[in-house]
N, C-alpha and C positions, 0 to 999 in steps of 0.2 A: 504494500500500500504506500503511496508517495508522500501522504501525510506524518509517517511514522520517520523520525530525527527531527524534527519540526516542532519545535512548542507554538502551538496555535495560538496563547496567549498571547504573545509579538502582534498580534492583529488590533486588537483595541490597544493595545501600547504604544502602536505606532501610527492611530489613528489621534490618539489623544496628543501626542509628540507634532503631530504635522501641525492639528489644529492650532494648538498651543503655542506653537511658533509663530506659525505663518499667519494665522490671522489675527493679530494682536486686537486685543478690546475684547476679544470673542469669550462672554461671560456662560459661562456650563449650565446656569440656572436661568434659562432662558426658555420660555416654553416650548417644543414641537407643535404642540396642539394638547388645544384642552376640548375636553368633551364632561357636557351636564350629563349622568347616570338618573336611571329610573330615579332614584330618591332623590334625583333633581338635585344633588350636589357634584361639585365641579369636580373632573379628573382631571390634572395636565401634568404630564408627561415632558421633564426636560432632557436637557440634549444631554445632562451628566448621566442620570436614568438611563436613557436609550443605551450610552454606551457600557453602563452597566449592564444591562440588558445582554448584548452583545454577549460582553466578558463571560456570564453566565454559562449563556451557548456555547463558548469556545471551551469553556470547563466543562460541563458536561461529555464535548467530544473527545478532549484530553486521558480523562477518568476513563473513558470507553477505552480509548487507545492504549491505557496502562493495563488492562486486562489480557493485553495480548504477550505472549513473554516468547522475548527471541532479544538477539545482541542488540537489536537497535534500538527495543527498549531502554536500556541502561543507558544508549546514548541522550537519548528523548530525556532521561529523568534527568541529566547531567544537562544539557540544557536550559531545561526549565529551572532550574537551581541555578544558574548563571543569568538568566533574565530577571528572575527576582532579586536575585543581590543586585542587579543593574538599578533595576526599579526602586530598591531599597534606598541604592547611594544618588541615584536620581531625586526621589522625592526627601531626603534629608538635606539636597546641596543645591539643588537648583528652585528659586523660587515660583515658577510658572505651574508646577506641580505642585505648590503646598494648597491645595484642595481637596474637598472629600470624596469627588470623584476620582482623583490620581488615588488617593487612599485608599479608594475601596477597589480598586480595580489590583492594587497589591496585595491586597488582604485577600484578591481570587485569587492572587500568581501565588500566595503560600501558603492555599489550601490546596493546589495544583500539587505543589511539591510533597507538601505530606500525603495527600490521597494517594499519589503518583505510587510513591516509597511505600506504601502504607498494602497498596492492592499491591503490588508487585511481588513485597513479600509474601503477604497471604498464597497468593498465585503458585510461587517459587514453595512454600509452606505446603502448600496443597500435593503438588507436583510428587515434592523428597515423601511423602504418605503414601501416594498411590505405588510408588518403585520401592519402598518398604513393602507392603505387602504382595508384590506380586513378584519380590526374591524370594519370599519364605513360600 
């Protein structure tokens, strides 16, 4: 699969990165759209949200991706452990990140990294059981 060595999370990382720079002024809590719900109170949805949103989705397919165990996983986990330290000394050093959208989009990349470690070994855990029992 092509996606596997790949941390998906670099997607909304480098969407937030582009924004961030390039379009200077450009404030996260700005609505997309807002929509009144049956109980006739207002939903709006900003552009920090949306790209939460996003990050979510890339997590989810990440955590799918950790379930698979071959070499490139370990690459993949190595990776994502290197984007979040990125992210880490990004949003501590550069001020255009100190937002709660940069935050929470890190607080995915090191649930990415423990999930990642976390299913990997179970996986690997799971594996050393099944070749135990079927030496004896």
């Amino acid at each position: 699969m092509f996606m596997l060595g790949f941390p998906l999370l670099l997607v909304p990382f480098a969407i937030y990165n582009i924004v961030a720079f390039l379009l200077r002024g450009f404030v996260w809590t700005d609505p997309v759209f807002q929509v009144t719900m049956i109980s006739r109170a207002p939903f709006s949805l900003s552009w920090g949200d949306a790209l939460i949103v996003v990050g979510l989705f890339f997590l989810f397919l990440e955590i799918a991706k950790a379930t698979r165990m071959s070499r490139r996983s370990v690459v993949d986990h190595v990776l994502s452990l290197l984007l979040f330290i990125a992210m880490l000394v990004e949003f501590l050093v550069v001020p255009e990140t100190a937002t709660s959208t940069f935050f929470l989009l890190l607080t995915i990349a090191f649930v990415d990294v423990i999930a990642g470690f976390t299913v990997s070994l179970r996986t690997a855990q799971r594996d050393v059981s099944f070749e135990t029992i079927r030496s004896e």
